[in-house]
N, C-alpha and C positions, 0 to 999 in steps of 0.2 A: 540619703535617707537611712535611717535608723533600723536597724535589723531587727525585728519584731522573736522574743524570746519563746524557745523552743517550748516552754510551760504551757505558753498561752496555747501554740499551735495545737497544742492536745486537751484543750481546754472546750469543750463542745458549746457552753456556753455563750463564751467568748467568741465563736467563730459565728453562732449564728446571732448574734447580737451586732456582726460586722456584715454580714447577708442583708440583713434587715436595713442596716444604715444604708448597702447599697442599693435594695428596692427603693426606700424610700427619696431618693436620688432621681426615682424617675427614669432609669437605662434599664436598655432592653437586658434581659438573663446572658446573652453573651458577653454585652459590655460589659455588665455588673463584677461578671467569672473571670475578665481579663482585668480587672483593677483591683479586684480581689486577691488574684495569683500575685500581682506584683508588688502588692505591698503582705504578706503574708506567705509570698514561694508556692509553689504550682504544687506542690508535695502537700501542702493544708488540707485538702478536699478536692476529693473529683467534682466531674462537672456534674456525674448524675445524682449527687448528694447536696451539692449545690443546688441544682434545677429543681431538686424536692421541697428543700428549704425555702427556696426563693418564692414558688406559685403557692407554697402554703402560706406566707406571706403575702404576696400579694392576693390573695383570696381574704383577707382579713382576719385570719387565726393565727394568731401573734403567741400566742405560749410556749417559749422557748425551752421548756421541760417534755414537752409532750414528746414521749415515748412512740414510737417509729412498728416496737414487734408487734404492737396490736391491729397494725393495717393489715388488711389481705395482701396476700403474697401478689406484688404487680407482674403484669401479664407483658413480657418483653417482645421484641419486634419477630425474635424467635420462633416465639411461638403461637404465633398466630399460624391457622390451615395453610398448607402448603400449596394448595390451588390461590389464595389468597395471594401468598409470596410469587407466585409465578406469574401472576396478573400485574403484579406492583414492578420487577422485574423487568417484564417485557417489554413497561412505559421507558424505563431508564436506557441512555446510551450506554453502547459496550464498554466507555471507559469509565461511567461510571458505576457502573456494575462490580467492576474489579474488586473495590475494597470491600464490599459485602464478602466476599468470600472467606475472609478471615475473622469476621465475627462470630460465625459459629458451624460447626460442621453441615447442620442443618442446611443453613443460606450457604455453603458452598456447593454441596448439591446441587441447593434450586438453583442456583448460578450457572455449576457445571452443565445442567438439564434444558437450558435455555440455550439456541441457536442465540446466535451473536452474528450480526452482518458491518461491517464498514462498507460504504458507498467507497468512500477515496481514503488513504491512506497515504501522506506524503512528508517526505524524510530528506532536509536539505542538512550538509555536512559541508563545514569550510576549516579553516585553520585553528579561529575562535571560536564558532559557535555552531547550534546544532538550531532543529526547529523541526519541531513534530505536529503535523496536523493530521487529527482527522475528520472527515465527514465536511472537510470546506469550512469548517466553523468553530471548533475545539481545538486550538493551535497552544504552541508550548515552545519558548525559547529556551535554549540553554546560553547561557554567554559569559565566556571563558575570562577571569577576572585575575589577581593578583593570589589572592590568597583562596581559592576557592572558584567558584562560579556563581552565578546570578538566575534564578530557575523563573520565569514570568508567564503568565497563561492570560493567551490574546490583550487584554486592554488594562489587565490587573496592574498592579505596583509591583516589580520583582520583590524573591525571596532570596536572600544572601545564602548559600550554603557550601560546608565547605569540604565540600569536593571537587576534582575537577568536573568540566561541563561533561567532557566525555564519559565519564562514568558513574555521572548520576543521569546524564540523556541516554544513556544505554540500557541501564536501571530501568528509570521508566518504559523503554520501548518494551524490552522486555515483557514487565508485566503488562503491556497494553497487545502483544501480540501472541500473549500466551494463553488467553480462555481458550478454553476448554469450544470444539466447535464454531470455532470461528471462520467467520470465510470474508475473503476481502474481495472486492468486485476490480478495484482496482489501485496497484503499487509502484508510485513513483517514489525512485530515491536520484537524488542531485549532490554531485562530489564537487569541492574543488579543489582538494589537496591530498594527496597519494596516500598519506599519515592514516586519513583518518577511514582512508580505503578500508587498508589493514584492519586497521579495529574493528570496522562493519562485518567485515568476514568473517573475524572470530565469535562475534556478538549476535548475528542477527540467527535467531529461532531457527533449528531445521524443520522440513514439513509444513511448512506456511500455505492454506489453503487458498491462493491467487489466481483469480481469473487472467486479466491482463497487468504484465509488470515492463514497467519502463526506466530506463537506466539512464543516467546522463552523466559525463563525468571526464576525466581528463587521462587516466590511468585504463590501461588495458587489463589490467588485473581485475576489473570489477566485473567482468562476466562471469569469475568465479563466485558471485551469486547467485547464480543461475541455480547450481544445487541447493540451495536453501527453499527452493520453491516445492509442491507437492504436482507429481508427477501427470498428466490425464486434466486436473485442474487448473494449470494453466495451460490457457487458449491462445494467448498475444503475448508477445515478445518484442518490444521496443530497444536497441541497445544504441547508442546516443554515445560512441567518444571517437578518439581517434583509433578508430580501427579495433581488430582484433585480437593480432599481432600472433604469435604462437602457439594462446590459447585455444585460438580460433578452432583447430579440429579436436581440441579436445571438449568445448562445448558442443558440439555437435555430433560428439556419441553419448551425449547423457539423454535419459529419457525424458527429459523437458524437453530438450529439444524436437527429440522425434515422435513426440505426443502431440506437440503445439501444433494449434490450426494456422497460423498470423503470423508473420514476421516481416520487422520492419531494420533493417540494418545500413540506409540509403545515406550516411555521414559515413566520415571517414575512409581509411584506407581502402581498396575493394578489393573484390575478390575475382580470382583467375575464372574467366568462362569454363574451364575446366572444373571446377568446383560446383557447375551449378546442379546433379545429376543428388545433390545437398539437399536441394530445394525443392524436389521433383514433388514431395508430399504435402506440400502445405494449401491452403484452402490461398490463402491470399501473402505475396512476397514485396516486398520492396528491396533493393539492393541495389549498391554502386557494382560495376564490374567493368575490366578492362581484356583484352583479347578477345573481343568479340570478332567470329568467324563464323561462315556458314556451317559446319557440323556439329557445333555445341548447339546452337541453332534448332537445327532439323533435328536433333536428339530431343532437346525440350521441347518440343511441339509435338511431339512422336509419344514423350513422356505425357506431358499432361491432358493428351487426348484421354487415355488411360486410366486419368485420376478423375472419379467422379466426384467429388467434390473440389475441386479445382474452379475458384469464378475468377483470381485475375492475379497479373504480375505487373512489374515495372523496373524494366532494367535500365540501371541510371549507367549510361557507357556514350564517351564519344566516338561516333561512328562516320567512317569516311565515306563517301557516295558511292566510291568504284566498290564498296564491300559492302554496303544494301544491295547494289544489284546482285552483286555475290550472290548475296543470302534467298534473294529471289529466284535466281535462276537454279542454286539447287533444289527451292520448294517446286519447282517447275513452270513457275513462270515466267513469260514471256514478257520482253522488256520493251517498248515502242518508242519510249521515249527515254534517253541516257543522262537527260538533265533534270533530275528531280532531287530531292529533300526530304522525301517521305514517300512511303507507299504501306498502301493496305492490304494485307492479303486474308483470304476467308477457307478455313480447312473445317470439310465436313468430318463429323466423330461418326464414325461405324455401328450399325446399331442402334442410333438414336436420333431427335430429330434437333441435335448440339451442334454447333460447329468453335469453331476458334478463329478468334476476330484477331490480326495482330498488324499492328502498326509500327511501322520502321521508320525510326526518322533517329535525322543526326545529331540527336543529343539523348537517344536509347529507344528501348522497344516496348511496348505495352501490349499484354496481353488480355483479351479476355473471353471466357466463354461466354455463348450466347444461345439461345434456342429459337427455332422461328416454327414456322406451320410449315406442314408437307410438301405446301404446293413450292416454298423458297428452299426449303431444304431440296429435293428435287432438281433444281436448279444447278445447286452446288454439287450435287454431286455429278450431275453432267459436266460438268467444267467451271473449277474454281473461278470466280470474278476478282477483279482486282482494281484500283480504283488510284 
């Protein structure tokens, strides 16, 4: 195609005399602006002198002289009432809310001034490619290409672009996790190669307001995400690889840790019965563990009488027969029968009308409090039943 000469481009005439031919074509004002750009270079005219030209035209006033300073000064999305902006705002999703914020100081404000919620927030990372959803229904591939990477949004046509996937999908998350006031309900991210671990941990925002966050991955390094969360605000803690490994006591003196209600770490390597005194604070635990013996035992039972807010545990451990009875006979019960597989035992909490239900059996132990009336609490406390 023939390069349309720089004369013309400056030639105002000219250009709306080529508006006109594309109204009259019958395509919508974006069509018209993308045939327009290509044959005349995207530098001819913006779109909003385009769109002016265009609906003057298509409204039937054709006079290609007519002078533009004698209209009233237009009234931009700016500056319309900011109770207004904040109502328009509040309809849109946080992600797309984001690019409002760079059109003008005003809509950054009203941006910054609006709560922003994600329901779900999920972030899978493999070798090639990345893929960012949020809210179950705004999803976004990255996928790692030759020259570049291929950027696609749920059912769209990808966008060629050339940068790698990872640091234009990081880009993105980025700014999708940085309003201003944002709280996420809940964060899963899915690894499967060690590479792209690393990058996440350099990348992902510190201070990230997350109720529950769930990990899945192959590398033991990725609990050092843990810190990127905001401390009090996360509730549940999900970690999903093989094991811990050395970081293990090091996340467990960060205050995510010992702020969380929930924790679920029942994959993977486990952890020493000696360890569980870890756990003593949590409202609700799941866990692998091996060394299971009656005094880690009667300690944790001892502990989470203690903890009132305490409703349940589950320790994933294979456990041999002659060491349930162990474990019963130092809670002080009486054993009648030596051939069993499980057994119940019911310990009253002191003080209240609670006790702790715990069940032994040979593939781990479950814990949980429970409250009954007077007249059964009563009971227990005369002499523990066992079933």
């Amino acid at each position: 195609m023939p390069t349309i000469p720089d004369v013309l481009k400056s030639n105002e005439a000219y250009l709306k005399s080529c508006i006109l031919y594309e109204m009259l074509a019958s395509k919508s004002a974006s069509d018209c602006y993308q045939n327009f750009c290509k044959k005349l270079g995207a530098d001819a005219m913006s779109y909003y002198d385009f769109d002016y030209w265009y609906y003057r035209f298509y409204g039937g006033e054709m006079d290609l002289n007519y002078d533009r300073s004698s209209d009233p000064t237009p009234i931009s999305f700016s500056d319309m009432p900011v109770v207004v902006l904040k109502h328009i705002v509040k309809d849109l999703d946080p992600v797309e809310r984001t690019p409002l914020r760079r059109i003008s100081t005003v809509m950054n404000a009203v941006v910054d001034d609006v709560k922003s919620v994600y329901e779900t927030f999920d972030l899978k990372l493999s070798e090639s490619q990345m893929i960012m959803k949020v809210n179950k229904n705004t999803g976004m591939t990255y996928q790692n290409t030759e020259n570049g990477c291929t950027v696609q949004k749920s059912n769209e046509s990808g966008i060629r672009i050339e940068k790698s996937f990872l640091e234009k999908g990081f880009s993105d998350m980025t700014q999708a996790l940085t309003i201003p006031k944002l709280k996420i309900d809940s964060f899963t991210i899915t690894f499967s190669n060690p590479e792209t671990d690393h990058s996440l941990i350099y990348s992902l925002p510190i201070g990230l307001h997350v109720k529950s966050l769930k990990i899945h991955g192959n590398s033991v390094e990725v609990v050092h995400l843990l810190c990127h969360f905001k401390p009090g605000a996360l509730e549940t803690i999900c970690i999903n690889t093989q094991g811990m490994g050395d970081t293990g006591m090091y996340v467990m003196q960060l205050e995510q840790w010992k702020q969380a209600k929930q924790v679920d770490i029942s994959y993977g390597k486990p952890f020493h019965a000696d360890h569980l005194p870890l756990f003593y604070h949590f409202e609700r635990f799941e866990i692998n563990v091996y060394g299971v013996c009656p005094i880690p035992i009667v300690y944790l039972l001892n502990a989470l009488s203690l903890n009132p807010n305490f409703k349940m545990c589950h320790l994933k451990s294979g456990i041999e027969q002659n060491n349930i009875i162990a474990i019963m006979l130092k809670l002080g019960v009486e054993i009648e029968d030596e051939d069993i597989d499980s057994i119940t035992h019911r310990q009253p909490i002191p003080n209240s009308n609670a006790f702790l239900k715990t069940e032994i059996r040979l593939d781990g132990i479950i814990i949980h409090r429970k409250t009954c009336c007077s007249k059964c609490y009563k009971v227990l406390v005369d002499g523990m039943t066992t079933s």
